[in-house]
PALO-651048 format. One record per residue (C-alpha): residue number from 1; residue in one letter; x, y, z. Coordinates in Angstrom, 1 decimal. Example, Ala and Ser with C-alpha at 12.3 -4.5 7.8 and 13.67 -1.06 7.14 Angstrom:
{1; "A"; {12.3; -4.5; 7.8}},
{2; "S"; {13.7; -1.1; 7.1}},
***
This chain:
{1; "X"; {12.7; 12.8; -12.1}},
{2; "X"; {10.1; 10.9; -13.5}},
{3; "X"; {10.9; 8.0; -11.6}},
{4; "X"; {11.3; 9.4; -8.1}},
{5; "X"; {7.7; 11.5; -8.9}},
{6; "X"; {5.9; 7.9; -9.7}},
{7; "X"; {7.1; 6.5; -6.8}},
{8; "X"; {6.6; 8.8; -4.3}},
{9; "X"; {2.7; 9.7; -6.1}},
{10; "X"; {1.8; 6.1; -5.6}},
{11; "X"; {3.8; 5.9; -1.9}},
{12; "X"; {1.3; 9.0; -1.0}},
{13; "X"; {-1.6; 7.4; -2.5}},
{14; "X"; {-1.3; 4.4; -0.3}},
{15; "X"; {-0.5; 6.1; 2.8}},
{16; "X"; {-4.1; 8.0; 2.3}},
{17; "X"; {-5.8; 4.0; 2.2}},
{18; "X"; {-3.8; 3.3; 4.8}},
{19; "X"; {-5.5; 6.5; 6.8}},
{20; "X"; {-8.9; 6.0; 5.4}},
{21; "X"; {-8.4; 2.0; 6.2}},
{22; "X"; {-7.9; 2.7; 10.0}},
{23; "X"; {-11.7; 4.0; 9.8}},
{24; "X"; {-14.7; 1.8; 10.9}},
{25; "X"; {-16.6; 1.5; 8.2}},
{26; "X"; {-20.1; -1.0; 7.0}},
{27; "X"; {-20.8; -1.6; 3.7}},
{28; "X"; {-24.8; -0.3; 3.4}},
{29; "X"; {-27.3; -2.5; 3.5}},
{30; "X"; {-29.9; -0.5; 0.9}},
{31; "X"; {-28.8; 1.1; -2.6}},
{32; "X"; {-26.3; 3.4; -2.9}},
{33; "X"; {-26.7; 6.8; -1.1}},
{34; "X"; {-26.8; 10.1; -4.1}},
{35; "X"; {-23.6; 11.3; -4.3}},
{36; "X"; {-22.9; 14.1; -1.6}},
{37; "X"; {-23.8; 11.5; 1.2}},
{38; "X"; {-21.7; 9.2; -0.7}},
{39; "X"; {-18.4; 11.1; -0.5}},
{40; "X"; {-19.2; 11.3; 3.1}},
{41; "X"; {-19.1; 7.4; 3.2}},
{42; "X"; {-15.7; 6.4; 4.8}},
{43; "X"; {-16.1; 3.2; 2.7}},
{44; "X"; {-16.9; 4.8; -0.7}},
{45; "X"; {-14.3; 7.3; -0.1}},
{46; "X"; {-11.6; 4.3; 0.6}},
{47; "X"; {-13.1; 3.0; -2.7}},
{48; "X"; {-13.0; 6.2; -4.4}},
{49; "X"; {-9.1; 7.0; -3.4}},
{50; "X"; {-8.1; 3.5; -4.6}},
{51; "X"; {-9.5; 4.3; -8.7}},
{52; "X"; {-7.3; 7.4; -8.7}},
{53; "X"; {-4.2; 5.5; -7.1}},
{54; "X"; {-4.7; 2.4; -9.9}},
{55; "X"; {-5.6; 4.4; -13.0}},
{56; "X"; {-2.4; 5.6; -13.3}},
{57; "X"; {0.0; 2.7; -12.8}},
{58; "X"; {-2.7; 1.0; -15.8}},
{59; "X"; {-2.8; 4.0; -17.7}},
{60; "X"; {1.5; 3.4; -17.3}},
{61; "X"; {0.9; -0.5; -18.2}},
{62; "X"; {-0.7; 0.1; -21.2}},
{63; "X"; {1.6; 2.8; -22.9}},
{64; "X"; {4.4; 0.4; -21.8}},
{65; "X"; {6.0; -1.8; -24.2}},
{66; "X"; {8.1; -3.7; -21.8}},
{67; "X"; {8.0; -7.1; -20.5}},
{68; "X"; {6.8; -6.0; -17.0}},
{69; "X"; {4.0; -4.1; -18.2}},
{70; "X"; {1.3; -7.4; -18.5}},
{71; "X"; {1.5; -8.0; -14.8}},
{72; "X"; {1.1; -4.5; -13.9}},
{73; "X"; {-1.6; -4.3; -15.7}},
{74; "X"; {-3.1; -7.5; -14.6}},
{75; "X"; {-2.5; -6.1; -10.9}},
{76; "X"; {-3.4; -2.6; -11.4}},
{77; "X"; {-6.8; -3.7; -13.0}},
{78; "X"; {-7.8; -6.0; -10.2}},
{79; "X"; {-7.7; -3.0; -7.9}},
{80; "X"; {-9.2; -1.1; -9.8}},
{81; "X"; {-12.3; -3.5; -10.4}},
{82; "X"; {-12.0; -3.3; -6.6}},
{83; "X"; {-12.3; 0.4; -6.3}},
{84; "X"; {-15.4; 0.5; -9.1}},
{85; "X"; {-17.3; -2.6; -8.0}},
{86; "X"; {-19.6; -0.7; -5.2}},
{87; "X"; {-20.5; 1.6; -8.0}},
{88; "X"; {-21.8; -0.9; -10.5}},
{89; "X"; {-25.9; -0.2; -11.0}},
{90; "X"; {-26.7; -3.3; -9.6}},
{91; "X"; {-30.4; -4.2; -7.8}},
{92; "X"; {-28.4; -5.1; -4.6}},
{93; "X"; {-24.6; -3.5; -3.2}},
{94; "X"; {-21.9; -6.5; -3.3}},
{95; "X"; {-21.3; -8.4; -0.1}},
{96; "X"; {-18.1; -7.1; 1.5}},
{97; "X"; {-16.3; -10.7; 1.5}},
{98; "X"; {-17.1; -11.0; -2.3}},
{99; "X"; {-14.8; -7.4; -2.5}},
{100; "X"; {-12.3; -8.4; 0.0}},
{101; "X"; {-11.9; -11.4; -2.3}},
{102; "X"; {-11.2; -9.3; -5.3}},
{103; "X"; {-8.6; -7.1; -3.1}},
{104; "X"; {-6.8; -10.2; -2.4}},
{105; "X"; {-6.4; -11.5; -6.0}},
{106; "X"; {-4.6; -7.9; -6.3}},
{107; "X"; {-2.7; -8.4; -3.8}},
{108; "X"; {-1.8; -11.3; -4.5}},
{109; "X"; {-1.2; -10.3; -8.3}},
{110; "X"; {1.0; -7.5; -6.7}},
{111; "X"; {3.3; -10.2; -4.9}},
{112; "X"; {4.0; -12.0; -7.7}},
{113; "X"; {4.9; -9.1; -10.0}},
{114; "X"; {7.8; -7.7; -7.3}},
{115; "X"; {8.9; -11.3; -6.4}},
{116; "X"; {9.4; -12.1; -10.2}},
{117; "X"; {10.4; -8.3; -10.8}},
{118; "X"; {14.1; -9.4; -11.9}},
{119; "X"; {16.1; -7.4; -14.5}},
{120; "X"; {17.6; -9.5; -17.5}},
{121; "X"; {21.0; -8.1; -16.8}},
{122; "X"; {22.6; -8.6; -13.2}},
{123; "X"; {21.2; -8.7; -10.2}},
{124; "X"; {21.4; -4.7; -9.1}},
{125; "X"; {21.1; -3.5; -5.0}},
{126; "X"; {17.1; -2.9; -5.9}},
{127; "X"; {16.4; -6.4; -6.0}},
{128; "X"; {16.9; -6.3; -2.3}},
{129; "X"; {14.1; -3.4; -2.0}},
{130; "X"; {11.5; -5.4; -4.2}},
{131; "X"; {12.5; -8.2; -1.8}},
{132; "X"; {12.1; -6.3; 1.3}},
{133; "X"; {8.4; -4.6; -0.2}},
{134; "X"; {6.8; -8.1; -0.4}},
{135; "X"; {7.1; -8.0; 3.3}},
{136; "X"; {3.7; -5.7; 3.4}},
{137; "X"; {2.5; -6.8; 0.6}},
{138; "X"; {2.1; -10.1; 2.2}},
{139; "X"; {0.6; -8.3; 5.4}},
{140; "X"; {-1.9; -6.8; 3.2}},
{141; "X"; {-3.0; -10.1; 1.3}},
{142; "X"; {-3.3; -12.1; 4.9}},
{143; "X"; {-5.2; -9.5; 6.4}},
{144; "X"; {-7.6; -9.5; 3.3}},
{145; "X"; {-8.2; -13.3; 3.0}},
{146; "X"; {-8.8; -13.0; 7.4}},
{147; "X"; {-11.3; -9.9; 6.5}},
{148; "X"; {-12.9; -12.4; 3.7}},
{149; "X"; {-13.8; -14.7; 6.8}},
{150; "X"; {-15.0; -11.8; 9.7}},
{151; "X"; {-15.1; -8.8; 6.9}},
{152; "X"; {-16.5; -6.7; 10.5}},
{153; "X"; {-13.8; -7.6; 12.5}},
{154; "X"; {-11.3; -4.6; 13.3}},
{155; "X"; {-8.3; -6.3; 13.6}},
{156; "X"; {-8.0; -7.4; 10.0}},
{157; "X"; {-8.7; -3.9; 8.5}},
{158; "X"; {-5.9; -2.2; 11.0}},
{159; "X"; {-3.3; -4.9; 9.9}},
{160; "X"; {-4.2; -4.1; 6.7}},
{161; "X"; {-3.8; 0.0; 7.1}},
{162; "X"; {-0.2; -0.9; 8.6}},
{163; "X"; {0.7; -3.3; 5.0}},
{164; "X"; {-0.5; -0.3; 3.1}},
{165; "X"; {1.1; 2.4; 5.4}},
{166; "X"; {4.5; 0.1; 5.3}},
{167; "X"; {3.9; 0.0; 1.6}},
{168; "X"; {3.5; 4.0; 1.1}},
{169; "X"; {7.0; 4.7; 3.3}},
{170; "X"; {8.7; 2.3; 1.3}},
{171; "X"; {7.5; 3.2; -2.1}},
{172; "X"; {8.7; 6.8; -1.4}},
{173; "X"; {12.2; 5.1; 0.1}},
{174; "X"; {12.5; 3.3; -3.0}},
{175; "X"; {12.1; 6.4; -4.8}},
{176; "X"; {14.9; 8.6; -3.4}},
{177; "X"; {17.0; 5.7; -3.1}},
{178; "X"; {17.0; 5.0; -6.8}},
{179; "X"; {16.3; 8.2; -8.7}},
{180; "X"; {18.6; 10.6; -6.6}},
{181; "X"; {21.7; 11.6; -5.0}},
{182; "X"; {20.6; 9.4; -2.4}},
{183; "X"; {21.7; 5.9; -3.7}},
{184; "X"; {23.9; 4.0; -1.9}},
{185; "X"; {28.1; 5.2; -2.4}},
{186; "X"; {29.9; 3.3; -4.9}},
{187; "X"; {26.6; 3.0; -7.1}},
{188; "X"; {25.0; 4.0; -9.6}},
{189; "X"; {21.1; 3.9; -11.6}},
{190; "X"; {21.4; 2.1; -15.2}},
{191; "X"; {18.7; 2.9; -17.1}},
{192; "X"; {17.5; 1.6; -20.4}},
{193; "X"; {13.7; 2.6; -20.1}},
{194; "X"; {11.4; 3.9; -17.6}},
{195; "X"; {10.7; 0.8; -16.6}},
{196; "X"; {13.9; -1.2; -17.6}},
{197; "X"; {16.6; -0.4; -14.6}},
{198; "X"; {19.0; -1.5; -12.6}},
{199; "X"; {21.2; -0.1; -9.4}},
{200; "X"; {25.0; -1.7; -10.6}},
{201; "X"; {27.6; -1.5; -7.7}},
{202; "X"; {31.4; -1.2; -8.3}},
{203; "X"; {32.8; -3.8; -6.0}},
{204; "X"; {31.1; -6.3; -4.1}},
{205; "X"; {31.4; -4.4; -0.8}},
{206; "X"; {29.8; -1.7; -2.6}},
{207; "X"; {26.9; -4.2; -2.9}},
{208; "X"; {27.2; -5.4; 0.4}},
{209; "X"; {26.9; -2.2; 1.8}},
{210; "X"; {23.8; -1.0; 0.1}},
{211; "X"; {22.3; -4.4; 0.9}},
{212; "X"; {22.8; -3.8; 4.3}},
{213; "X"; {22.0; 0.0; 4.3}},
{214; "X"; {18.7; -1.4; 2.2}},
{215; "X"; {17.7; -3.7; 5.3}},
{216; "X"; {18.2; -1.0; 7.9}},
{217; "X"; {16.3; 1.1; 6.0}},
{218; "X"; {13.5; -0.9; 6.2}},
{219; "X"; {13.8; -1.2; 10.1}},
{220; "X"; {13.8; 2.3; 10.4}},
{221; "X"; {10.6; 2.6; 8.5}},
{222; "X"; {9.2; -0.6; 10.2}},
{223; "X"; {10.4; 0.9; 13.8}},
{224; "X"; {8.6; 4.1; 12.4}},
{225; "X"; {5.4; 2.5; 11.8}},
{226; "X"; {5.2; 0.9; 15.0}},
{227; "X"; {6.0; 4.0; 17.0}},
{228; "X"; {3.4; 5.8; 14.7}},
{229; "X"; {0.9; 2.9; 15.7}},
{230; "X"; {1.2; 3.0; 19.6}},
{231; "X"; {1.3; 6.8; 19.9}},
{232; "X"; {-2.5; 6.6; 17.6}},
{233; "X"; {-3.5; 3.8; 19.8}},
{234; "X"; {-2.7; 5.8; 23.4}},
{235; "X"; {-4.0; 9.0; 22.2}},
{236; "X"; {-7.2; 7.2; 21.2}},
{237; "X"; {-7.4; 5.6; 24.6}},
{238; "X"; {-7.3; 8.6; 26.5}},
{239; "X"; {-9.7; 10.1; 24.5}},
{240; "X"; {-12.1; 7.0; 25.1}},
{241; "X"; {-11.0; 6.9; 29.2}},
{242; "X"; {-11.1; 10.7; 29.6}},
{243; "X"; {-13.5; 11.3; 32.1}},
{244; "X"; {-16.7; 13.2; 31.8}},
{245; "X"; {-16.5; 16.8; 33.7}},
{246; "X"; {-19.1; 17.2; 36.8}},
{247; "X"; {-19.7; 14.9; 39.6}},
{248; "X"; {-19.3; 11.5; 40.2}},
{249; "X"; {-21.4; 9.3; 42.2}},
{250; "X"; {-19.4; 8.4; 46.0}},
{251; "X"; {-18.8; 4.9; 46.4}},
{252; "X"; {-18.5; 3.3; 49.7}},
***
């Protein structure tokens, strides 16, 4: 299950951004710390995380000889120029909008290698997950051009942890829904490479069905998300609002 292990390895990887995205972080204003402070760094952590979730998928690129393997590549080494840039011996640390740039070239690199991510033979039920996955991916790239523009402001940085947390889920749907017992009734995975596939259907309710079970899938994980979000959000209000133990002061 080489597939479904890729998959659900990279859906992991970005569900770990996603959690170290949700963290107020600064970029530092002096050098570099040494390195045990450095691993302690939220933001150099996040940075850290993303190198080992792009080396593989371009270490995968460039043993690949198919056609799809140029714009992975082209995406997978944007992020990680993104995850090795605050690491560069330079006299002064990058300004943080000058990285959030970079993040949204591979973002936006990433769009456009799952909306063009079409199989030369006929259009197979997984076309309608690559479809559905450019729904975060777009989150992820408007949040980053918005965090280009106020790179302190929280609001960009949590939609971006939901983009990548919607991405992780769906990466590890996409997995069990192509690679196992899992796929939709009436069809099957056609393989021709690792990276050459397709989900083929036998009748056209057999597509229709998996299109639709495809969709709800997503709003499960999309209804997930957003339960996930507000139960975070009231537990860290009534950790803030929790009042302190003693005395308070009477009030007329």
């Amino acid at each position: 299950m080489p597939g479904l292990l890729a998959y659900s390895c990279g859906g992991l990887g970005f569900l770990a951004l996603a959690a170290l995205e949700s963290l107020p972080v600064r970029l530092p204003a002096g050098p570099l710390p040494h390195l045990p402070s450095l691993l302690s760094t939220p933001l150099h952590l996040r940075h850290i995380l993303a190198a080992v979730v792009s080396t593989p998928f371009l270490l995968s690129a460039l043993l690949s000889t198919h056609h799809l393997s140029l714009p992975t590549l082209a995406a997978s080494a944007l992020f990680l120029l993104y995850a090795l840039a605050p690491f560069a011996p330079l006299a002064a640390p990058l300004p943080l909008p000058l990285l959030n740039l970079v993040l949204a070239a591979a973002f936006a690199q990433e769009l456009l290698l799952f909306a063009h991510r079409r199989p030369s033979t006929a259009a197979g039920i997984e076309n309608q997950y690559f479809d559905l996955f450019l729904v975060p991916i777009t989150v992820c790239l408007g949040a980053t051009l918005l965090a280009t523009h106020r790179p302190e402001a929280a609001t960009p940085r949590l939609a971006r942890a939901a983009g990548l947390a919607l991405q992780g889920t769906w990466m590890v749907q996409m997995g069990f829904s192509f690679f196992t017992s899992a796929v939709s009734q009436g069809c099957a995975l056609h393989a021709q490479s690792r990276a050459d596939y397709t989900i083929k259907c036998s009748t056209h309710e057999d597509y229709h069905r998996a299109r639709s079970a495809a969709t709800l899938q997503f709003n499960g994980h999309l209804a997930l998300l957003v339960l996930a979000g507000a139960a975070a959000y009231a537990i860290v209000l009534s950790i803030r609002s929790h009042p302190p133990s003693g005395y308070w002061m009477l009030t007329k």
